[in-house]
Legacy VTK file of the C-alpha trace (Angstrom):
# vtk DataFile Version 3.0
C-alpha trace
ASCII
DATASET POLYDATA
POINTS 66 float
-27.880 -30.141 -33.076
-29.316 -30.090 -36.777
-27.289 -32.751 -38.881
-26.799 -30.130 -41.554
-24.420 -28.483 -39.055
-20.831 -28.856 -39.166
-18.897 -30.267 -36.293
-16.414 -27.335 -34.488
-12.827 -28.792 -35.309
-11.880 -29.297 -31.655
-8.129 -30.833 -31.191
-6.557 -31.922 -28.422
-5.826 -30.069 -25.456
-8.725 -27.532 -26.146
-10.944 -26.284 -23.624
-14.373 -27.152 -24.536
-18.191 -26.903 -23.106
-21.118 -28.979 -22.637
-24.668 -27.887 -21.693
-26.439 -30.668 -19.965
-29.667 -30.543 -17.570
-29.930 -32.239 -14.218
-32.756 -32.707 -12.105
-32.739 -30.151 -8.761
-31.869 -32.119 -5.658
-35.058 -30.491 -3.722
-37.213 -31.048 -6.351
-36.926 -34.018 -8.264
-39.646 -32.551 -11.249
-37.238 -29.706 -11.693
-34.355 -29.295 -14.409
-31.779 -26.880 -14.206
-29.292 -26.330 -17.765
-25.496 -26.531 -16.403
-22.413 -25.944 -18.536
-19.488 -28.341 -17.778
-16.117 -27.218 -19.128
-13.277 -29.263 -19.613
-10.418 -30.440 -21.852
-10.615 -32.796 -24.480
-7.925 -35.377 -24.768
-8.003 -36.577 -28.305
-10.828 -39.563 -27.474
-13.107 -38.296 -24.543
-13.483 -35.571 -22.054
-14.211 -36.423 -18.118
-16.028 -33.193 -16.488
-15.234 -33.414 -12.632
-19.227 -32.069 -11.958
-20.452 -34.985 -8.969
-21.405 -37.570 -11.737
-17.834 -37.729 -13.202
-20.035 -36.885 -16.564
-17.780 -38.736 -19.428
-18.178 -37.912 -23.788
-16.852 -39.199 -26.662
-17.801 -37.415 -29.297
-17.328 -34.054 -29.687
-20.796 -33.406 -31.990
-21.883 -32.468 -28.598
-18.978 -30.209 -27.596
-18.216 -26.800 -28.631
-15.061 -24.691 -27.796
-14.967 -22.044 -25.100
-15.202 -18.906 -26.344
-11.847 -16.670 -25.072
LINES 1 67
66 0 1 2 3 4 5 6 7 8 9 10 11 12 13 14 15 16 17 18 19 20 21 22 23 24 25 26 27 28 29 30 31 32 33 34 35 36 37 38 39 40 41 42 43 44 45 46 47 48 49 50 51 52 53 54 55 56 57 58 59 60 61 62 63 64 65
């Protein structure tokens, strides 16, 4: 994200997503994009993907799109 963006003005109790890459479990040199969704509390947001992934910031959050 360019710094000359704006932050989204996320509150809490909205439903927001995160694009992260993983590595593919049969190949280890492969990265597959995923999109975690879940709700930020006020402080952090805890995705329940198998890593538990945790931020706490939402620069790198958006809000879902309804």
């Amino acid at each position: 994200m360019l710094k000359s963006t704006p932050w989204e003005d996320i509150k809490k109790g909205d439903t927001v997503i995160y694009h992260d890459a993983q590595s593919d479990k049969d190949n280890k040199w492969k990265v597959i994009k995923v999109t975690l969704k879940g709700i930020w509390d006020g402080e952090k947001v805890q995705f329940d993907d198998e890593d538990n992934t945790l931020v706490r910031t939402t620069r790198w959050l958006h809000k879902e799109n309804k």
